[in-house]
Every structure is written in structure tokens, then in C-alpha cells.
C-alpha positions as CSV (number, residue, x, y, z in Angstrom):
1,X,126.0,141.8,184.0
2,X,128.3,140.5,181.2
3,X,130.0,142.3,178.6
4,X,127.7,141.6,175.6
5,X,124.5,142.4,177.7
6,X,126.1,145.7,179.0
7,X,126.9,146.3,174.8
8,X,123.3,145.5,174.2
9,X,121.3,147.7,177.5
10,X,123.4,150.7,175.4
11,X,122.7,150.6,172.3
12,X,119.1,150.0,173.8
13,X,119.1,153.1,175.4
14,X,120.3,154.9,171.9
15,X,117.3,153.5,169.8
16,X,114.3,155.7,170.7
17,X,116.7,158.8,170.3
18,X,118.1,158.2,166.9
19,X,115.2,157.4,165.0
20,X,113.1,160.3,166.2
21,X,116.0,162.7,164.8
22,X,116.1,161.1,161.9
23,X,112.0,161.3,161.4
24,X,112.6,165.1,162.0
25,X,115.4,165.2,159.3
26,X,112.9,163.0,156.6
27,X,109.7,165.4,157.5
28,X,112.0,168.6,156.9
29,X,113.8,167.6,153.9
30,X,110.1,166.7,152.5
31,X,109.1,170.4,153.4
32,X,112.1,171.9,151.9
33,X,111.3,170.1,148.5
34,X,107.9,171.0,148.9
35,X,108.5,174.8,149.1
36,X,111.2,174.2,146.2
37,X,108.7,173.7,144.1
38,X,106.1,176.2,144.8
39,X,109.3,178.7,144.8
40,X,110.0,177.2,141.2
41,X,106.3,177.5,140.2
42,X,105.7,181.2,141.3
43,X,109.4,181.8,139.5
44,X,108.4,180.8,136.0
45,X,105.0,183.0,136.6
46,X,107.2,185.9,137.4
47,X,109.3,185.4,134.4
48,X,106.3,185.0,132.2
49,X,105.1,188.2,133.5
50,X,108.7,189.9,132.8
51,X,107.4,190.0,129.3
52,X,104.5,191.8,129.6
53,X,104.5,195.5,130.0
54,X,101.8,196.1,132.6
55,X,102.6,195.0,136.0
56,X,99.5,193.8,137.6
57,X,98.0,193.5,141.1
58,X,98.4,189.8,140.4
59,X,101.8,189.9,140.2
60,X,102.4,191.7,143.3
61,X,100.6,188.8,144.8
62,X,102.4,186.5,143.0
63,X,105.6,188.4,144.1
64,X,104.3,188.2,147.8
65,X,104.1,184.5,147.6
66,X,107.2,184.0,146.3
67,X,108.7,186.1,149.2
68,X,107.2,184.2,151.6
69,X,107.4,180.9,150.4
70,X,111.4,182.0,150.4
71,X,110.9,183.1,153.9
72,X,109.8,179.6,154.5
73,X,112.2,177.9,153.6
74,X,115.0,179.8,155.7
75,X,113.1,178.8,158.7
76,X,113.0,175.2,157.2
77,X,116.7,175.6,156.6
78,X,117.2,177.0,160.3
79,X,115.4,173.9,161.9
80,X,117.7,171.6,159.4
81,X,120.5,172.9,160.7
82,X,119.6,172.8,164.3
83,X,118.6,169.2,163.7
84,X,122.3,168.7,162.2
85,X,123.5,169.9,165.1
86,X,121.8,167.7,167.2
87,X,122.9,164.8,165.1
88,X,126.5,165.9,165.8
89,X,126.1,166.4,169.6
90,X,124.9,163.1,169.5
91,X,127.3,161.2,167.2
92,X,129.5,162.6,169.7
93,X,128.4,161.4,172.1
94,X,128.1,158.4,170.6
95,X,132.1,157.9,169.7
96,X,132.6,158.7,172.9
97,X,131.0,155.8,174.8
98,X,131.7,153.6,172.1
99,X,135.4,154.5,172.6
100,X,135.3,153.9,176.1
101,X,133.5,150.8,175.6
102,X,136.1,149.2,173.4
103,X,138.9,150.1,176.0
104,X,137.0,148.2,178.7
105,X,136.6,144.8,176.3
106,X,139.8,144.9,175.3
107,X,141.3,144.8,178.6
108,X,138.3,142.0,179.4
109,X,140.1,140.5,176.4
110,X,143.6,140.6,177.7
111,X,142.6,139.1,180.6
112,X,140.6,136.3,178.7
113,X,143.3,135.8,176.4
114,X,146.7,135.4,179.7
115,X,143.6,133.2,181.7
116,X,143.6,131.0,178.5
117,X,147.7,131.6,178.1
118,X,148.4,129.9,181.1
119,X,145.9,126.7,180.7
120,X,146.9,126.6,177.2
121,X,148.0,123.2,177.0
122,X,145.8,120.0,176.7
123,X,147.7,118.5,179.5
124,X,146.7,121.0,182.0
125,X,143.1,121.4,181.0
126,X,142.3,117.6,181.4
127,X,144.6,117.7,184.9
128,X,142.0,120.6,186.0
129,X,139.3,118.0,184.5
130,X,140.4,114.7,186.6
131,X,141.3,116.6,189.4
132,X,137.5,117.4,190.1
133,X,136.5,115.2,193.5
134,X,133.5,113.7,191.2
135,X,131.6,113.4,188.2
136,X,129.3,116.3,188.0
137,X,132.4,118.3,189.7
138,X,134.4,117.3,186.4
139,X,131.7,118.1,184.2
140,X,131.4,121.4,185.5
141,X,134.6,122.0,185.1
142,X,134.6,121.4,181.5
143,X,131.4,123.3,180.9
144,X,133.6,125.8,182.3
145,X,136.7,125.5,179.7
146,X,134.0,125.6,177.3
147,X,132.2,128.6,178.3
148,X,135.8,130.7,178.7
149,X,136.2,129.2,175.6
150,X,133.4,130.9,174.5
151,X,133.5,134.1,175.8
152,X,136.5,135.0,174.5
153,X,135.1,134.6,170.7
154,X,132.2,136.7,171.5
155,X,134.4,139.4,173.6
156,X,136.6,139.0,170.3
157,X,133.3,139.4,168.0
158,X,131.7,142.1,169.8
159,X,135.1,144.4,169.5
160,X,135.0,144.2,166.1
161,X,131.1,144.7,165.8
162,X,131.7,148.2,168.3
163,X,134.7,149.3,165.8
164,X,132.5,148.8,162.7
165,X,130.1,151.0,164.5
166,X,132.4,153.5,165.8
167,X,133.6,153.9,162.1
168,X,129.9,154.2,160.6
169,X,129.4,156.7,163.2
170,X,132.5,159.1,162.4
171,X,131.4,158.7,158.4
172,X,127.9,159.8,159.2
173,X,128.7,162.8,161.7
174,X,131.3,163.7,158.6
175,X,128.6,163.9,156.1
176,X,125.9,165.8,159.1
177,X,128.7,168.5,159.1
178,X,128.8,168.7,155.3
179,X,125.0,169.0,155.1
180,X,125.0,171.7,157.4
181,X,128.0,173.4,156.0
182,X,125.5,173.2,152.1
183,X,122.5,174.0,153.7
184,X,124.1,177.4,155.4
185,X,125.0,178.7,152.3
186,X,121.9,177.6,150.5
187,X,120.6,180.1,153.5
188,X,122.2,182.9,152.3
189,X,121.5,182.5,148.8
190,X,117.8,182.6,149.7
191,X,118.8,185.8,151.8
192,X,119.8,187.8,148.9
193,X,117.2,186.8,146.6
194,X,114.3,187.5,149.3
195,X,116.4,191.4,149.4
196,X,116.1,191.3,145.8
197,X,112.3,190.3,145.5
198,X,111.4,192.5,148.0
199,X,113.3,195.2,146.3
200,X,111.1,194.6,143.3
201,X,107.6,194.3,145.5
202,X,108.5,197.6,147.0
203,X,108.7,199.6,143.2
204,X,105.1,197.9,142.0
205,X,103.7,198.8,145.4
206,X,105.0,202.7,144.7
207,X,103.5,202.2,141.4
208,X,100.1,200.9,142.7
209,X,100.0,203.7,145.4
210,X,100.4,206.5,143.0
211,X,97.0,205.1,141.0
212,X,94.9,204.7,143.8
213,X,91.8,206.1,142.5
214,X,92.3,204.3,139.1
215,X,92.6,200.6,142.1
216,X,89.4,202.1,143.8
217,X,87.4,202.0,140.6
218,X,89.1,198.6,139.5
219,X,87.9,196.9,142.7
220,X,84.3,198.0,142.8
221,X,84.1,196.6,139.1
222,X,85.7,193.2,140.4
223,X,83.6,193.1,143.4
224,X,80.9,193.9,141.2
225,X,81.8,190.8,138.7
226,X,82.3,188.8,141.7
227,X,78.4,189.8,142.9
228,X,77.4,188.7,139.6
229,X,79.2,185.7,139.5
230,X,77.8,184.1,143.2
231,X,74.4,185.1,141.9
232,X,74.1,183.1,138.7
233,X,76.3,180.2,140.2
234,X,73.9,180.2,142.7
235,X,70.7,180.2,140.7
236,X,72.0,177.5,138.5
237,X,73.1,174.9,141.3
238,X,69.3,175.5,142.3
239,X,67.8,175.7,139.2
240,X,70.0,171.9,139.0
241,X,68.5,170.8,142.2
242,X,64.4,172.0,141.2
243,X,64.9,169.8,138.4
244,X,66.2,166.8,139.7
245,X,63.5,167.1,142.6
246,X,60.5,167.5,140.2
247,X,62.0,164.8,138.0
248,X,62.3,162.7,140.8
249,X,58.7,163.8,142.3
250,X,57.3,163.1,138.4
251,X,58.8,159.5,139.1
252,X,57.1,158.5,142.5
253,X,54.0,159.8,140.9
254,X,53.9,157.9,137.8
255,X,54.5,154.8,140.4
256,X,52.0,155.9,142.2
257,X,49.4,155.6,139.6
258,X,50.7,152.9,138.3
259,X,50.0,150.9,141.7
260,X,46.6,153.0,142.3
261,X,45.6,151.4,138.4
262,X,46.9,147.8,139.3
263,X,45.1,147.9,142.6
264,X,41.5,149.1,141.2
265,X,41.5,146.9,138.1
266,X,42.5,143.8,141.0
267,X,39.4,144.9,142.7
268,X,37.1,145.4,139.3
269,X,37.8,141.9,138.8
270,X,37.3,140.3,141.9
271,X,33.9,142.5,142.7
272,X,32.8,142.4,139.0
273,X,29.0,140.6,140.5
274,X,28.4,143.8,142.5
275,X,27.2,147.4,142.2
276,X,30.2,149.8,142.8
277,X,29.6,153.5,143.3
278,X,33.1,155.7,142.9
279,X,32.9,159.1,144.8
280,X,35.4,161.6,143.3
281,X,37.3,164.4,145.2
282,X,36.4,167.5,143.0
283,X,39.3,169.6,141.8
284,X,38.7,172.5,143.8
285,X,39.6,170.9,146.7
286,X,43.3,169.9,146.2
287,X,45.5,172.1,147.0
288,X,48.3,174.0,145.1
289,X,50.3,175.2,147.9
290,X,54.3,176.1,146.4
291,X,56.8,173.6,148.9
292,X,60.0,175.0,149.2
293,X,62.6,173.1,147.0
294,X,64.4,170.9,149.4
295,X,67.2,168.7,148.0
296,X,67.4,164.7,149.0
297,X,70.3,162.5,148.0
298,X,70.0,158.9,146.4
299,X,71.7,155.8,147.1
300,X,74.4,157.0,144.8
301,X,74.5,161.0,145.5
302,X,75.3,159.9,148.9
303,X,77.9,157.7,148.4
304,X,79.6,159.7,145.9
305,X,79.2,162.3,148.7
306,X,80.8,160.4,151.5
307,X,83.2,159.5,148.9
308,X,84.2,163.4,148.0
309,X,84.3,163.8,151.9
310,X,86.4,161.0,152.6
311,X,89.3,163.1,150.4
312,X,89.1,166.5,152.1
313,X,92.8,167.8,152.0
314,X,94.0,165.2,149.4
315,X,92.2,166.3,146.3
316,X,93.7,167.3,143.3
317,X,94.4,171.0,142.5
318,X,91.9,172.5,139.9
319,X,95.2,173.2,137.7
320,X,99.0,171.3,136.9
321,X,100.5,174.1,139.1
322,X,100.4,177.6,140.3
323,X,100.2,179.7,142.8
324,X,97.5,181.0,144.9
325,X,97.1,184.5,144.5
326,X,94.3,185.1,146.5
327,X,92.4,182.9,149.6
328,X,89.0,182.3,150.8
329,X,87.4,184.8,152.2
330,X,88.1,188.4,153.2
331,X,91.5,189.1,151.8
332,X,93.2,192.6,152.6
333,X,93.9,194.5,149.7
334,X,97.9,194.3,148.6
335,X,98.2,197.9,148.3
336,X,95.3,199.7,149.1
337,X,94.9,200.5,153.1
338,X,91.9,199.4,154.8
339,X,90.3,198.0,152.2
340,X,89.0,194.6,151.8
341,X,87.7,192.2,149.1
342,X,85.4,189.5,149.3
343,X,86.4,185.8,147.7
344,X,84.0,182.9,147.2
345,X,86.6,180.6,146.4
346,X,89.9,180.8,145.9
347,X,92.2,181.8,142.9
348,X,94.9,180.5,141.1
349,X,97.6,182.3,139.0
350,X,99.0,179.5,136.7
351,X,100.7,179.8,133.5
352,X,99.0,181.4,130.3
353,X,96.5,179.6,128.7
354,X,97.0,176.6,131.2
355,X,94.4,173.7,131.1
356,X,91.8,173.3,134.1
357,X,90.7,169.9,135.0
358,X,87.9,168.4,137.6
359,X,89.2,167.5,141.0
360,X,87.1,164.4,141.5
361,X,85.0,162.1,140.0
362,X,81.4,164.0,139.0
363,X,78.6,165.1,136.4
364,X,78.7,168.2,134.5
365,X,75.3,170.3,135.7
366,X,75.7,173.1,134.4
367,X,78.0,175.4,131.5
368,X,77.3,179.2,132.2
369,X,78.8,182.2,129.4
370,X,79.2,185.4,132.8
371,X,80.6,188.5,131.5
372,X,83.9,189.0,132.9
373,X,84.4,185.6,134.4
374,X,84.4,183.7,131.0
375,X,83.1,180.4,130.9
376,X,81.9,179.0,133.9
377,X,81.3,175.0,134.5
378,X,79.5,173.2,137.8
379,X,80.3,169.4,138.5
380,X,78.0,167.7,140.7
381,X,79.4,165.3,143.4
382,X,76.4,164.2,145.5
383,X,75.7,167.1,147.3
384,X,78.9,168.6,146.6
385,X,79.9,171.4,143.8
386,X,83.2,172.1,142.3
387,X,82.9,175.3,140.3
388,X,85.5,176.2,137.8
389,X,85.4,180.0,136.6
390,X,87.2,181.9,133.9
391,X,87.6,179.6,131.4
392,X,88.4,180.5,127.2
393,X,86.7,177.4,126.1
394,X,85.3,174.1,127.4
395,X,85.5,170.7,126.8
396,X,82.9,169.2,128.1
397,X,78.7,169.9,128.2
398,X,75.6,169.5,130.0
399,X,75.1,165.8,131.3
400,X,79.1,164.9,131.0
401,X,80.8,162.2,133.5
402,X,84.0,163.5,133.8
403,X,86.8,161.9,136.4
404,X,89.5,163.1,138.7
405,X,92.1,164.9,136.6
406,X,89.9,165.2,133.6
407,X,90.9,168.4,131.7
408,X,87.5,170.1,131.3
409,X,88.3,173.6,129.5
410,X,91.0,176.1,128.8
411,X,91.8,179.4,130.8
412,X,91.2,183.0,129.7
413,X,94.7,185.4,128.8
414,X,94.4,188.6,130.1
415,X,96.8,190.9,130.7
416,X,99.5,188.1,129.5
417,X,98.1,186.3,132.9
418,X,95.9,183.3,133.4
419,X,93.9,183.1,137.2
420,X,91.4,180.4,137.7
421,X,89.0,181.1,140.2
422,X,87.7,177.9,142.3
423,X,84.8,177.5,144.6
424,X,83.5,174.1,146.3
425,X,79.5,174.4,147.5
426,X,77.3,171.9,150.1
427,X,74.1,171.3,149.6
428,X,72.1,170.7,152.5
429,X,68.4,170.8,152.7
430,X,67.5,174.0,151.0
431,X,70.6,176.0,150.9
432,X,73.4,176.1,149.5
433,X,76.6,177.2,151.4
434,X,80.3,178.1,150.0
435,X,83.3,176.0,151.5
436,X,87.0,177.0,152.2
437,X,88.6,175.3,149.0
438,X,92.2,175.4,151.1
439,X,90.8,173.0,153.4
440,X,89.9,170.4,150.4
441,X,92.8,170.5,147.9
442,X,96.6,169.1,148.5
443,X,98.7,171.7,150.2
């Protein structure tokens, strides 16, 4: 094999290595700017909070996610640095080959450049020429001049290209060691502040424990809101779908009658020579038998459903920015042992006052006023419902087309705190079922 194809089955052998390393470096640099700003969101809560005098549960949770979102992002910083490393070792090795490469073609190149010493004269290339025994022999020959010829300008090109690379390579490995060098101290910055947070988690949860009656009371009154809250939500995404179905069941009946008309007047006129006698079904024997409300999508429910389906885990979040404070689910109490609560949905701790907005495209069904949950508003997508609680005031009503990112209402202040709780329902058939709202919004 010749030089340049040797050069070329190496560097060959380095391209599926590189760019995978790389990918990893992209994908984690993309996570540690992604936990950089939730750390910076659930930061300006807590300093928002600072100026309240009553520390809330809410903070604690907000203080919990701020700790482990830091906690994260050591880790993220630990497999950063690992993947520096590994961009080191091989840069290494790298130099390395590529160093012992550019020995071997320069002495290639020596002994190119003393072969083409010695014939350097015209008068001795064409005595090699006419000293062939024949033609073709004699054309070879100088097919061969040509190809030493050549050779030694790609030996001579392909030096330089392997120093050029060397050099890149010794630049980048440089700036690998820099970057780990940064991201080692931005490590132990993160290490002190997750002391310091926890420092601060551990006096609100001494706080919280000393008032654990006063927490026991608080909780059955929010579980008791919560109760309240399902029920009416509930009622009203029915009480939506009755309507629609006896609207739509008003329609195919008024069709009906319409074509029952058209047909008997048709037949009136084309059997007006002849006695007719029309038998009647007396009342009593229809039957009034209550059918259970069943829900059926149309043409466009359904493809605005397949549509809201088609964007599970890329839609919008409910607010600008926040932090989750508490999941779907049963959620363990954050100070209270053994003791569980109950979410529908998910809720958001964003700051004071912030404005909610619709995650996707939708109708406004229904606006409900709930005691303790403020302002409530249902959007309809298909057979899919966004519900949007705890709101000051709203911004939309009743029969509204709102679209993705709409800003739909204001949140409630309490406390010098501002949570909106979000819940995403199916409809199918009869029923109506609650859905994990982490599984549908942008992580």
C-alpha cells in the first residue's frame, strides 16, 4: 500500500470515534444549559419568596427542586469531564501516530528527493528513455519519471496536510484541558451552594415539623379543595359533552324529518288518483328509555385530536416558566412522614401574578368560579382537555378559539406565591380519565 492510501485507511479508522465523542459533548453541554435555566428559574422564585415573611410548604418544594436540579448538574459536570478526558486520551493518541507518521514520509521523502538527485539532469533522464530496447519499453519508462515525479509532490503535500493536523490537534486538546480545568471549578461552586441550600431546607423542615398538627389540618382542607375541584371539573366536561351530543342528536333528527316530509309529499304526488289510509303508531308505545351519554368525535374533533396527540412531549408549558412543585399523582408529603397527597394534575410555582396561557390550539367549554381554586377554565381539543386552575381573572369566555400560547387569564397571589395547577383529561366513550401532564409538556 502507498503512503497516501496508508494516510487515508488512518484517518478512516479515526472517523467513527471522533464524532461520537463529540455528539456526547453537544448532548451534555445541551443538558447543562438546560438545567441552568430551571436552576435560574427556581432561584428568582426563592428570592421572590425572601420577601415574604411566611415560609411555605411551597417553598420547601421549591427549595427541593433547586437542590436537585443542582445535584444534576454535578453529575452533568462529572460525565463532561470524563468526556474531556476522553477527548485528551485520544488527542493523544492522535499526536502520536500522526508524529510517527510524518517521521516515516519524510524519510519516504528523502529517499524520493536523492532518487530524483541523482537523475536530475535532462541528459540522463532521456539516456534512461532511449536506452529502453523498444517503444512501449521507452514509454514506460517515462510514465515512470513522471509518476516519481509525482509522488514526490503528493509525499511533499501530504506532509504538510499531516503537520496542519497535528497542529489543530495540539490547539484543540489545549482548549479540552481548559474546559475541564472551568468546568471543575464550576463543580465546586455548585458544591457549596447545594451545602448552603440544604442548610436552608433543613431550618424550614425543623419549622414545618414543630407544626405538625397545624400541616395535618392544612392538608385535609387541600385534599378537601382538591375533592371539590375533580368533582365540578368533572361534571362540567360532561355536562359539555351532554350538550354537544343532544345538539348533535337534535340535528340528525331535524334531517330526519326533513327527508321523512320530502319523501311522503313525493309519494302524495305521484299516488294523488288513489285512496291512501295512514296507520299511526300511538304515543304510548315509543319508548323513553334514558341512553347513557356516550361522546363521538366529528371529522374535525378527531383530527384536532390526532393533532394534540401527534405533540405529546413537545407541548408548551401552561406558564413562561417555573418550577414544578408538585407531580402527578401520589406525591409524598415534604415534611410530614407517611403521609400522602393526591394530584390530578400537576402544579406549577411561577412568579407572582404570572400570566397562564393555553398549550395548544382549542375552544373554550367551560369558565367555572371553585372556592379555593379561583377561576377555573376547560379548553376542548377533540377529545382532549386542558384544564387551567387557580386563576385571579380570565381573558377569555364560553365559546372562545384560543391558539397555542394564547394568554387566557391571570394567576391568584397568595401567600406572596403564585402555583398553577394543570390537568390534561381523555374522553373516550363515556368516561372521562385524567392523564400524566409530565408526559405531554416540554421537559
Amino acid at each position: 500500500m502507498n503512503p497516501a492510501n496508508k494516510i487515508l485507511a488512518f484517518l478512516l479508522v479515526l472517523l467513527p470515534v471522533l464524532p461520537v465523542v463529540a455528539q456526547t459533548s453537544d448532548k451534555l453541554k445541551k443538558e447543562q444549559q438546560r438545567l441552568e435555566k430551571k436552576i435560574s428559574n427556581t432561584k428568582n422564585l426563592l428570592k421572590k419568596t425572601k420577601t415574604s415573611t411566611v415560609a411555605t410548604l411551597n417553598t420547601l418544594k421549591v427549595i427541593d427542586n433547586q437542590i436537585k436540579f443542582r445535584e444534576e448538574l454535578v453529575y452533568n459536570y462529572d460525565n463532561q469531564v470524563r468526556t474531556a478526558e476522553i477527548r485528551i486520551t485520544e488527542k493523544n493518541r492522535e499526536i502520536r501516530n500522526l508524529s510517527e507518521r510524518i517521521e516515516k514520509l519524510k524519510k519516504q521523502y528523502k529517499k524520493l528527493l536523492l532518487y530524483a538527485y541523482k537523475h536530475r539532469s535532462n541528459y540522463g533522464k532521456m539516456m534512461f528513455i532511449f536506452s529502453a530496447g523498444d517503444y512501449n519499453e521507452a514509454r514506460k519508462r517515462s510514465m515512470y519519471l513522471e509518476k516519481i515525479a509525482d509522488l514526490q509532490k503528493k509525499q511533499f503535500n501530504i506532509i504538510r496536510q499531516h503537520q496542519h493536523l497535528l497542529g489543530k490537534q495540539i490547539t484543540e486538546m489545549s482548549a479540552d484541558r481548559n474546559l475541564k480545568a472551568e468546568i471543575l471549578e464550576q463543580k465546586k461552586q455548585e458544591k457549596v451552594t447545594i451545602e448552603k441550600d440544604k442548610k436552608k431546607q433543613e431550618e424550614i423542615y425543623n419549622k414545618f415539623r414543630k407544626e405538625e398538627g397545624k400541616l395535618l389540618t392544612q392538608l385535609k382542607d387541600d385534599e378537601r379543595k382538591k375533592e371539590v375541584l375533580k368533582q365540578q371539573i368533572s361534571a362540567a366536561i360532561k355536562k359539555e359533552i351532554a350538550l354537544a351530543e343532544e345538539k348533535k342528536r337534535k340535528a340528525e333528527a331535524a334531517a330526519a324529518a326533513a327527508k321523512k316530509k320530502a319523501e311522503a309529499e313525493k309519494q302524495n304526488s305521484s299516488s294523488s288518483t288513489k285512496e291512501t289510509t295512514v296507520k299511526t303508531t300511538p304515543k304510548s308505545e315509543t319508548t323513553t328509555e334514558k341512553k347513557e351519554t356516550v361522546f363521538t368525535e366529528t371529522k374535525e374533533s378527531a383530527a384536532l385530536s390526532k393533532s394534540f396527540e401527534g405533540n405529546k412531549g413537545k407541548l408548551p408549558w401552561p406558564v413562561d416558566k417555573g418550577s414544578v412543585t408538585e407531580g402527578y399523582g401520589r406525591n409524598a408529603h415534604p415534611t410530614l412522614d407517611n403521609v400522602y397527597t393526591n394530584n390530578n394534575g400537576i402544579d406549577i410555582t411561577t412568579p407572582k401574578g404570572a400570566s397562564v396561557r393555553a398549550v395548544f390550539d382549542g375552544e373554550v367549554t367551560s369558565i367555572l368560579n371553585i372556592p379555593g381554586a379561583g377561576k377555573v377554565v376547560i379548553i376542548k381539543h377533540g377529545n382532549y382537555r386542558t384544564v387551567y386552575s387557580n386563576l385571579q381573572e380570565t381573558f377569555v369566555k364560553t365559546g372562545s378559539k384560543v391558539s397555542t400560547k394564547q394568554s387566557i387569564g391571570t394567576l391568584l397571589i397568595k401567600d406572596g406565591e403564585s402555583i398553577v395547577h394543570f390537568e390534561i383529561h381523555q374522553v373516550v366513550g363515556s368516561s372521562v380519565q385524567t392523564l400524566n401532564p409530565s408526559l405531554w409538556v416540554t421537559k
